[in-house]
C-alpha positions in Angstrom: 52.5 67.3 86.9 49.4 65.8 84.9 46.8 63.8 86.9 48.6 60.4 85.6 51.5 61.3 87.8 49.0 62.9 90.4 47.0 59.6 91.2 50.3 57.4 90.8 51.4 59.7 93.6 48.4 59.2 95.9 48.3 55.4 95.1 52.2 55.4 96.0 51.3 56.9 99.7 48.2 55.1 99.7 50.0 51.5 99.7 53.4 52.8 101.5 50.2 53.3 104.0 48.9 50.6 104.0 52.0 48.4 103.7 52.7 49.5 107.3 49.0 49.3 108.4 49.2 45.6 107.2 52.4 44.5 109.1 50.8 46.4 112.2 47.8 43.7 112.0 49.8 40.8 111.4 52.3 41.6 114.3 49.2 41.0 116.5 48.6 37.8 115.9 52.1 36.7 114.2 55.9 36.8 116.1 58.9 37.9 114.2 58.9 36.7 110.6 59.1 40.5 109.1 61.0 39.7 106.1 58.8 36.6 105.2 56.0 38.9 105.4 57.7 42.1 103.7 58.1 39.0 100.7 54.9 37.9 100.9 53.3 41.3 100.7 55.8 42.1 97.7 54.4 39.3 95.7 50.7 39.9 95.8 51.4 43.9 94.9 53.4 42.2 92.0 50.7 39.7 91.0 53.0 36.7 91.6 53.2 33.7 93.7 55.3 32.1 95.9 56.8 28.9 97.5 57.5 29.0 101.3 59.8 26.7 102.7 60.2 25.8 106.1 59.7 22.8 108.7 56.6 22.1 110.5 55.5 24.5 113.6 56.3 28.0 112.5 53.3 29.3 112.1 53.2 29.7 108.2 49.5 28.8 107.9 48.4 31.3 110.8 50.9 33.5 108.9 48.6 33.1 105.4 45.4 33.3 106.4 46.1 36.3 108.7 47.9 38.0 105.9 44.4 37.2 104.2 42.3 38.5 106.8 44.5 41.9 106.9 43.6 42.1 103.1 40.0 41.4 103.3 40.5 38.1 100.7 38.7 34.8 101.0 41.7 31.7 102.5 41.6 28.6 101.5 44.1 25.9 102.5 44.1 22.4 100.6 46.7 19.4 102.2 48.1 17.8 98.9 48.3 13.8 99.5 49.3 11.5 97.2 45.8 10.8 96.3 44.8 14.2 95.6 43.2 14.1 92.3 42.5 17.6 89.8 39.2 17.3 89.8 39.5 17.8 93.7 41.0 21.0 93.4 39.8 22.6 90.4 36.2 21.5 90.8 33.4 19.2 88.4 31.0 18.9 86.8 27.9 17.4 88.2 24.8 16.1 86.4 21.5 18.2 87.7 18.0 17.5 86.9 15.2 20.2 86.5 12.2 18.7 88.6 9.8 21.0 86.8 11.0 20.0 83.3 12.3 16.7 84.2 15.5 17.8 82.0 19.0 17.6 83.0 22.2 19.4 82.4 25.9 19.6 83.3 26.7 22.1 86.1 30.4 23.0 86.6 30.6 22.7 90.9 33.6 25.3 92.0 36.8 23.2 94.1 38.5 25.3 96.6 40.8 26.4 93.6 38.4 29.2 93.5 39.6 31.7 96.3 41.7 34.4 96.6 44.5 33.0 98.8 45.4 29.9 98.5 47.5 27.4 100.5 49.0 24.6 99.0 49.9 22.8 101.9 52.8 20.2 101.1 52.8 20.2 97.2 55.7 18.2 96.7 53.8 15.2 98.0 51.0 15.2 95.2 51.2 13.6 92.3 52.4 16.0 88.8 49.1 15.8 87.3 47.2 17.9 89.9 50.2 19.9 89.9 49.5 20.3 86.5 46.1 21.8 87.0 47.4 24.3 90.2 50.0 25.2 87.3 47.0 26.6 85.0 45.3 27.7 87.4 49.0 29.7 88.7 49.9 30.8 85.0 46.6 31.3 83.1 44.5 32.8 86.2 41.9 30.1 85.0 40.6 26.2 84.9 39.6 24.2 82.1 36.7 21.3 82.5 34.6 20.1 79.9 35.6 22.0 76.7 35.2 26.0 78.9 36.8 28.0 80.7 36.1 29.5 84.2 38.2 32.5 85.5 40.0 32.4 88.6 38.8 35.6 91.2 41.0 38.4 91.4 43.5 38.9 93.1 44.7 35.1 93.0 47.6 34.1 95.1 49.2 30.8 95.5 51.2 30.4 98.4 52.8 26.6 98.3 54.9 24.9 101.2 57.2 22.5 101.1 58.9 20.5 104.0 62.7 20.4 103.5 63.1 17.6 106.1 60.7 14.7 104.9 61.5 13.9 101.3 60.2 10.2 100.7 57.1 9.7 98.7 56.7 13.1 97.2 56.9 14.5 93.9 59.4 17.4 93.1 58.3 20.4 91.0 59.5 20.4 87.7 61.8 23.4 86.9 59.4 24.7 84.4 56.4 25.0 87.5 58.9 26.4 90.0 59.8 29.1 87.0 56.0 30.3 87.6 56.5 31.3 90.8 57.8 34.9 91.7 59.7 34.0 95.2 61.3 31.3 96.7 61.0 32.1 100.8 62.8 30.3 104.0 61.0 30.4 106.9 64.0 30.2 109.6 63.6 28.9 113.7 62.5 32.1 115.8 65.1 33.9 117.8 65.2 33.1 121.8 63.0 36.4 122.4 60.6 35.3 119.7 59.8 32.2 121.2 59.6 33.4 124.3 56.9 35.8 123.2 55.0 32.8 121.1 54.7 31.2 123.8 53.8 33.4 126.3 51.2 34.8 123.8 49.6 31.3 122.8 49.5 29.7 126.2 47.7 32.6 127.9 45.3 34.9 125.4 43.4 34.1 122.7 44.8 35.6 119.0 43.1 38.7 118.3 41.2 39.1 115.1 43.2 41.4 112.4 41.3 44.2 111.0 41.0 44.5 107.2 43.0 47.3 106.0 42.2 46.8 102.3 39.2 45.2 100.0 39.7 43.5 96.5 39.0 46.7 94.5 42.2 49.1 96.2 44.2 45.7 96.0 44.0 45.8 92.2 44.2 49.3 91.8 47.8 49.2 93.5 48.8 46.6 91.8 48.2 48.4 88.6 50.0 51.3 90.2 52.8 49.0 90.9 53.1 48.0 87.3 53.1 51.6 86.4 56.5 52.1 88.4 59.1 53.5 85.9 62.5 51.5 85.8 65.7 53.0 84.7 68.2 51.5 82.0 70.5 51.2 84.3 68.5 49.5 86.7 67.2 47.5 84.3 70.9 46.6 82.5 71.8 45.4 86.3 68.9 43.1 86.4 69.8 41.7 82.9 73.5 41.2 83.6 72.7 39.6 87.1 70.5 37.3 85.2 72.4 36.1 81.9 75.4 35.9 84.2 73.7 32.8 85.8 73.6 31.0 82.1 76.8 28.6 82.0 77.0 28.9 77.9 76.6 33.0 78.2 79.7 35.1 77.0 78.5 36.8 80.8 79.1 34.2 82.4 82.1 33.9 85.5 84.3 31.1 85.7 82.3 30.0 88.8 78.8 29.4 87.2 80.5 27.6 84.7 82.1 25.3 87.1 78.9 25.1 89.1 75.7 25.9 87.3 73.8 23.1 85.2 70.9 25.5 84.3 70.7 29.1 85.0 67.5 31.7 85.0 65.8 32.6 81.9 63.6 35.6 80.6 61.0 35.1 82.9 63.6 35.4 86.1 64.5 38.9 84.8 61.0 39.4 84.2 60.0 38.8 87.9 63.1 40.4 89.1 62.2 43.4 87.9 58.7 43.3 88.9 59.1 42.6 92.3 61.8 45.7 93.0 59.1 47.4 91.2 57.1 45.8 94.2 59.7 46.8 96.6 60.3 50.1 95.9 56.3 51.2 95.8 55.7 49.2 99.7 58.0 51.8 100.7 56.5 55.0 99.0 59.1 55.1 96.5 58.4 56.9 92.9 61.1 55.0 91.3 63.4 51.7 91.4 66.6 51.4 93.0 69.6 49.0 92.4 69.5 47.7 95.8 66.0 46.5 95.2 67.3 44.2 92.8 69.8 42.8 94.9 67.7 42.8 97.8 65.3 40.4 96.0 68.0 38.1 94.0 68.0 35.2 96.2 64.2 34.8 96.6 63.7 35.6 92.9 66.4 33.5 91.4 67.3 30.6 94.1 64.5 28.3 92.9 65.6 29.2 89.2 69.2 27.8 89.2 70.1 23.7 88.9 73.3 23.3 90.3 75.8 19.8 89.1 77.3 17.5 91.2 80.3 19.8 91.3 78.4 22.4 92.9 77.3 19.9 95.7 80.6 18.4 96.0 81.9 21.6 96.9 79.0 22.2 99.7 77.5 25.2 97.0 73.9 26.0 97.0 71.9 28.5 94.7 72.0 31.3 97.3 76.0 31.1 97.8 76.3 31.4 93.5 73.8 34.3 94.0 75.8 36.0 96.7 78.9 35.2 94.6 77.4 37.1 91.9 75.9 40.0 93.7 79.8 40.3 94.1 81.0 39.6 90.8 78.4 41.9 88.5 78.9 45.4 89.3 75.9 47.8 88.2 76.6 50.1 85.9 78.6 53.5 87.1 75.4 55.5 87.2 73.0 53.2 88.5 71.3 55.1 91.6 70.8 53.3 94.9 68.2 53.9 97.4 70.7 56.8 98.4 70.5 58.4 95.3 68.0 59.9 93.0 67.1 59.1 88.9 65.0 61.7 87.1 61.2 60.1 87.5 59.2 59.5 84.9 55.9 58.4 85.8 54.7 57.3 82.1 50.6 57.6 81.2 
């Protein structure tokens, strides 16, 4: 073993490690919710962001900004109204004078874009040009104003919400923004004991304070070290076949996307599928990636990625039923390992 495979060794323990350190903080303060935050944790290890979806009252701003306080990142939450302009989130620039020189000069004034968690509260109900600008500031990891270019701190995480309920006045993400993010989350009602526990916990103590469990510099070190997780071909052909299998026109394609699908995933959903099982399989410890971590994260990967027709609709279909549908239709190939199996690991320099 060379010291390439060594350190991605020790950073593989060192985040399975901290994965469970993390969850341990945010169970003080937050009830239930462990997938959301397994997701959540998944996408910033992968460098991507995510939509959360959910209606009002379940916590998913204490949720953030504890998640951010676990991780030692600056939170920032902006409410997107229908007057929200780009300016306001990305910043301006301000005219200053020199009172020595009496001179003056342009100086570029940071908006609350500039953070490394970010909560786009509601972004369905601002117009599509400051989407626009959250969109560059999402894809290109910077923002643009007058003629340069300012980089975005790292790590950088969007996390948007969206109310399923209220749907009058706002302004639907184009398919080619929701393409940019990683995961598509549901935040679901708490179970009976949950609640009981919220609110027994929020009517009688005040929320303790999470302890950091990582800074900025380890965060981007296993992130690198997630990247650096070998996939197999087999894994990888699974990820593929799941993914042209949701193109209508593709030779792939079942009878039943072809009845139902208007618009299925492209390159970039196989790109972030594979990334985030990459994600998955290094939270828990794991040298290598395993089929089931790609079907473990098809739905949140790939739901927001589908348009389904009238047909679809019609028939009472939604993107995670044609997901489950194919999860049962594409087999992996015969030697594709599970997480109860083993592939030959290859930890490449």
């Amino acid at each position: 073993m060379n010291d390439t495979e060594s350190g991605d060794l020790a950073g593989l323990e060192q985040l399975k490690a901290a994965h469970e350190r993390i969850r341990g903080q945010i169970a003080r303060v937050i009830v239930g919710q462990e997938q959301v935050v397994d997701l959540l944790l998944t996408s910033i290890f992968a460098r991507g962001h995510c939509i959360l979806e959910g209606v009002p009252g379940l916590a998913k701003t204490l949720l953030v900004s504890t998640l951010a306080q676990s991780l030692s990142l600056r939170f920032t939450r902006i409410q997107f109204t229908p007057d929200l302009m780009p300016s306001d989130i990305t910043g301006t620039e301000v005219m200053q004078e020199d009172r020595s020189t009496g001179s003056r000069h342009f100086t570029f004034v940071h908006g609350p874009l500039f953070t490394n968690v970010l909560l786009a509260d509601e972004i369905n109900r601002t117009p599509p040009k400051t989407q626009a600008a959250l969109l560059e500031g999402m894809q290109e990891r910077q923002v643009s104003a007058g003629g340069k270019r300012y980089p975005l701190p790292e790590p950088f995480f969007v996390l948007a919400t969206q109310n399923p309920i209220e749907q009058e006045g706002t302004y639907p993400l184009p398919e080619a923004q929701l393409d940019r993010f990683l995961f598509k989350v549901f935040v679901d009602y708490p179970t009976a004991e949950e609640e009981r526990s919220i609110y027994r916990m929020s009517s009688t103590v005040d929320l303790p304070e999470p302890v950091p469990v990582l800074n900025d510099e380890q965060i981007a070190q296993l992130q690198e070290t997630v990247r650096r997780i070998p996939v197999s071909d087999y894994v990888l052909d699974y990820a593929m076949a799941l993914v042209r299998a949701t193109r209508r026109d593709a030779p792939e394609a079942p009878q039943f996307v072809r009845d139902w699908v208007l618009w299925g995933a492209g390159p970039r959903g196989g790109q972030a599928l594979v990334l985030a099982a990459k994600a998955r399989a290094a939270l828990d410890g794991r040298p290598e990636v395993a089929v089931d971590d790609v079907t473990a994260l098809a739905r949140p990967v790939l739901r927001h990625r589908l348009v389904l027709n009238y047909n679809a609709e019609a028939e009472g279909q939604t993107p995670d039923t044609v997901i489950e549908r194919l999860l049962e239709t594409v087999a992996a190939h015969d030697r594709a390992e599970t997480s109860d199996g083993r592939i030959e690991r290859v930890l490449k320099a």
